[in-house]
N, C-alpha and C positions, 0 to 999 in steps of 0.2 A: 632353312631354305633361303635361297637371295632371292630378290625379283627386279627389275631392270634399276633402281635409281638407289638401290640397297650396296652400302659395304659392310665391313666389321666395324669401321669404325665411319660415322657421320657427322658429328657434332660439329665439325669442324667448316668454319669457310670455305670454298675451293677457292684455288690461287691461281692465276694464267699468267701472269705478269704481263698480260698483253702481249704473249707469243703468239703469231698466228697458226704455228705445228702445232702448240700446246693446247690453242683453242679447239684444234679441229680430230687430235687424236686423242687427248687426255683430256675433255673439256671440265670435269668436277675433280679433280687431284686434290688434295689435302694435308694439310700438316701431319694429324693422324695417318694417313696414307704412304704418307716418308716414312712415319715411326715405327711402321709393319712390316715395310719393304726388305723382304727375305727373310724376315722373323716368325709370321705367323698367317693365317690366312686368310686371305683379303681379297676384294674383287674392286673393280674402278670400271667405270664407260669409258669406252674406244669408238672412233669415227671409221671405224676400215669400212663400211657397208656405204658410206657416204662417199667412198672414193670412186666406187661404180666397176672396181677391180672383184668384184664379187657376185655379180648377176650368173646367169645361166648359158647368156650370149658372153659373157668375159671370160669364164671359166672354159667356157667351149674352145675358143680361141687359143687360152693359155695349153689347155691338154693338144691342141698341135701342134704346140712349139717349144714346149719343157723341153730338156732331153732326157732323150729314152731310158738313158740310165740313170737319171736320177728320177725315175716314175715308176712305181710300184702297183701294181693292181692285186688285191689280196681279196682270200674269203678267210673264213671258218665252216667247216665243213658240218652237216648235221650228225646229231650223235648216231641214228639207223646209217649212213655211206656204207655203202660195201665196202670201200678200199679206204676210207679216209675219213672214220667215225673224230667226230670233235678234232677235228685238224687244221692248223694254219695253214695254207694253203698258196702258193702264188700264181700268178696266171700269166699268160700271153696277151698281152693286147696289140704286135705289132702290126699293120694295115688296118687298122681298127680308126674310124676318125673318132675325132672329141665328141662328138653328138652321143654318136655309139656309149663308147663310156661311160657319160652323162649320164643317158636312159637307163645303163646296166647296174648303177649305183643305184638309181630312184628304183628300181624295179625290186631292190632288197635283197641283192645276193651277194656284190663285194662293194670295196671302200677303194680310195685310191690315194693314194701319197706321196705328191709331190714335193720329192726331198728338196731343198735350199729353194724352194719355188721365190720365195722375197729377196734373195739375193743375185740369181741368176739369169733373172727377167728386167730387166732396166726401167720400166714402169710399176715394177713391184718394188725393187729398192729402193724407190725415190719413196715410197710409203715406208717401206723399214726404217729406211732413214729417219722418217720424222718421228717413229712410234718410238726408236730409241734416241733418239736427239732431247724427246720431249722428259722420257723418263729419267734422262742424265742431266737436264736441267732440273727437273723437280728432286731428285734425291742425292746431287752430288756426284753420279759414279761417270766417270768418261770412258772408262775401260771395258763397256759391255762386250763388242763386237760378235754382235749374236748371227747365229742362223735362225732362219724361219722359213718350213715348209706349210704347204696346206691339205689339211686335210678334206677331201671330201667322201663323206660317208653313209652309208645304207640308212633304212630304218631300223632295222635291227643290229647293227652292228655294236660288239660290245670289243672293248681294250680290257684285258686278264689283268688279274692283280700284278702289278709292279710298281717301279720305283726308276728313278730316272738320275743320272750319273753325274749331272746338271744344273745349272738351277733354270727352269723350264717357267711359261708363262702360255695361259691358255687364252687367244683373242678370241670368244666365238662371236661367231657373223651370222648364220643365219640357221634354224631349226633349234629343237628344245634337247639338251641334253643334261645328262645327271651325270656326277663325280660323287664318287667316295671316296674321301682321304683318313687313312686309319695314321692310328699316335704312332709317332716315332720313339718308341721304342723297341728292348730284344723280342718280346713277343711278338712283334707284327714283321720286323724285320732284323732278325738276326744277325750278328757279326757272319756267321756261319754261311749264310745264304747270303751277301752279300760281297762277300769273298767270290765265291764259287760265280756270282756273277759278273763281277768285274773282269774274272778271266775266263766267262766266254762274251767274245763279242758279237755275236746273235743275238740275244735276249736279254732282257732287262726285268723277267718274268718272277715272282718269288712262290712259295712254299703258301696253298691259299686254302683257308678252312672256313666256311660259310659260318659259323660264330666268331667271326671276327666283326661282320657285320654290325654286332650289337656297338659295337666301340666305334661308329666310321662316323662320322659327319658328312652328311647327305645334303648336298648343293644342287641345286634344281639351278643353269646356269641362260641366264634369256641370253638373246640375240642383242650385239651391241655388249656384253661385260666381258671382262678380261679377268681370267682368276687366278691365283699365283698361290704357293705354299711352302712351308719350308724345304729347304733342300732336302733330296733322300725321302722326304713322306711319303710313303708306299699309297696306290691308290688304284682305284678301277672306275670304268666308263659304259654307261649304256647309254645308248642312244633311244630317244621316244618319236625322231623324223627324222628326215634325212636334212643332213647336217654340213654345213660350211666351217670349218675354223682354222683359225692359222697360230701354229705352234712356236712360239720363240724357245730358242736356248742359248746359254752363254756361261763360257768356264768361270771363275772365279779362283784366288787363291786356294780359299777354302774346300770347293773341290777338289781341285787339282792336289792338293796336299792329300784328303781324303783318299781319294784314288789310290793314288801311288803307295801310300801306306799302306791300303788292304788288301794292294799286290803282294807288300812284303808281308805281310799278316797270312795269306793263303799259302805264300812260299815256307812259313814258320811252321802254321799246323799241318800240312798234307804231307811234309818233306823231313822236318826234326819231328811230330807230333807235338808240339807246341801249342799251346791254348791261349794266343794272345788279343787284346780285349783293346779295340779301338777307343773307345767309350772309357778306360780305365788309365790309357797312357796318357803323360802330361804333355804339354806343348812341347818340351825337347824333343821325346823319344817321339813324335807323329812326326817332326821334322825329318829326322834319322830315317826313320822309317819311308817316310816320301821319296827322299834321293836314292834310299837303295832300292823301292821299287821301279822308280823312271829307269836303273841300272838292269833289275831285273827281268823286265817288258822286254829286252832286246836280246836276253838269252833264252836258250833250251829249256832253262828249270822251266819256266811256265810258256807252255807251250798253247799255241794259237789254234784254242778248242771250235774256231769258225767252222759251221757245218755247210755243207755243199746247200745253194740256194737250188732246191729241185722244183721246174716248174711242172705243175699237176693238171692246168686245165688252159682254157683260151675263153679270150670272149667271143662269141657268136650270135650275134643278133637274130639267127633264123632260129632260135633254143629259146625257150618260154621262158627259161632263167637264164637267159642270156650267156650260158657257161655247157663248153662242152668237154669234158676229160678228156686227156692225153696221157702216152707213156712219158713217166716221168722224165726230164732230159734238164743239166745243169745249166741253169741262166746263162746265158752269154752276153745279154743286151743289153 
């Protein structure tokens, strides 16, 4: 477990150089902390709650102003639903103000996710700015150019086993949450299953057996740390309150190569019957592999398995769970 002033690695001085971004986003960063950075699993303190972009009146504000369609209201549905046993679920919230929403997240039935919310908000990306200005000073990279949405979530709200395309970085802000992150390797996440999800772009969901559990490293993550993991390390989410966090991500060559190979890797096995082994091929052949899958994304062989966004319910503040089902009908908003 971490607990607020805890990393993987501590021994080490923190270093500000007397930036003031550095002071107020990254304030204990460390040598150690560089030497992690995208290798292994480590958490740091973040100032984002200090910015005041994160209260219940700020939040309120921002959900009347996101736009609509980069704003997601979702459940998971209970396993007894008549129509929608254990189901992802999305919902309606338009004429619904931020208050509304607010209460219908605390009240414990969905979550809400405000895609690019730090980029598309002018007082949010003067925060992003500094959270990755600060991280490009401490470790060198200038090339992040990340998106950051936020998430705000129920008390019960959990995220299914997956794995992320990206290399991802978690700020949380406020409530208690748990991550599970299992070993990267085939058993947790298969060439096989990773393929198949690269080419659909809905889900990022894998193949999840509850003895996998025994293997995960379990981070109890406070209010105020930032946790970050290796690329592709498959993991799951429960929430223990309701939760505030905000989600970075940012390509890298390395993904990007990644990718685009295990386009051509899914094009090999599904299409010649081919058994080919990302993990096995050397740096030539993943290069190879890269450029003919960026080629291959834009034809017929691997076709665009996006499933219809069907919305299932609305929010309704006169409904004791704040949600009242509808016939299904495809997202437009």
């Amino acid at each position: 477990m971490l607990n607020e002033n805890t990393t993987h690695h501590h021994e080490d001085q923190p270093e500000t150089g007397g930036d003031p971004s550095v002071l107020r986003m990254i304030p204990d960063w460390t040598d150690a902390n560089t030497a992690a950075f995208q290798k292994e699993i480590m958490s740091f303190r973040h100032g984002l709650a200090e910015t005041g972009l994160f209260t219940d009146e700020a939040l309120i504000d921002l959900l009347e102003r996101h736009p609509t369609e980069k704003l997601d209201v979702c459940t998971m549905s209970d396993p007894d639903h008549p129509v929608y046993p254990n189901k992802f679920r999305t919902g309606d919230f338009r004429d619904v103000s931020g208050k509304v929403l607010l209460e219908a997240v605390k009240a414990g039935c969905v979550w809400v996710n405000l895609r690019e919310a730090m980029n598309v908000n002018p007082d949010y990306k003067i925060v992003l700015d500094e959270m990755y200005g600060s991280l490009s000073k401490k470790t060198g990279n200038l090339t992040f150019n990340p998106k950051g949405g936020i998430l705000i979530s129920s008390p019960v709200a959990k995220v299914p086993y997956h794995f992320d395309k990206t290399e991802t970085i978690l700020w949380h802000v406020r409530g208690k949450k748990r991550m599970y992150i299992y070993p990267l390797t085939q058993k947790f996440i298969s060439d096989t299953a990773y393929e198949n999800t690269i080419t659909n772009y809905m889900s990022d969901d894998l193949p999840y057996d509850a003895s996998f559990d025994a293997h995960a490293e379990a981070i109890d993550i406070p209010e105020g740390a930032a946790l970050m993991w290796p690329l592709n390390s498959p993991h799951r989410v429960d929430n223990r309150t309701f939760c505030v966090s905000v989600t970075t991500e940012y390509s890298t060559r390395e993904s990007a190569m990644k990718n685009a190979a295990m386009v051509t890797n899914a094009t090999l096995r599904h299409h010649l019957g081919l058994k080919p082994s990302y993990e096995k091929d050397g740096n030539l052949t993943r290069k190879v592999k890269s450029v003919a899958g960026r080629v291959l994304r834009k034809t017929p062989i691997v076709p665009d398995n996006a499933e219809t966004d069907l919305v299932t319910f609305r929010i309704d503040e006169t409904s004791d769970n704040y949600m009242t089902d509808v016939e299904p009908f495809p997202r437009t908003f």
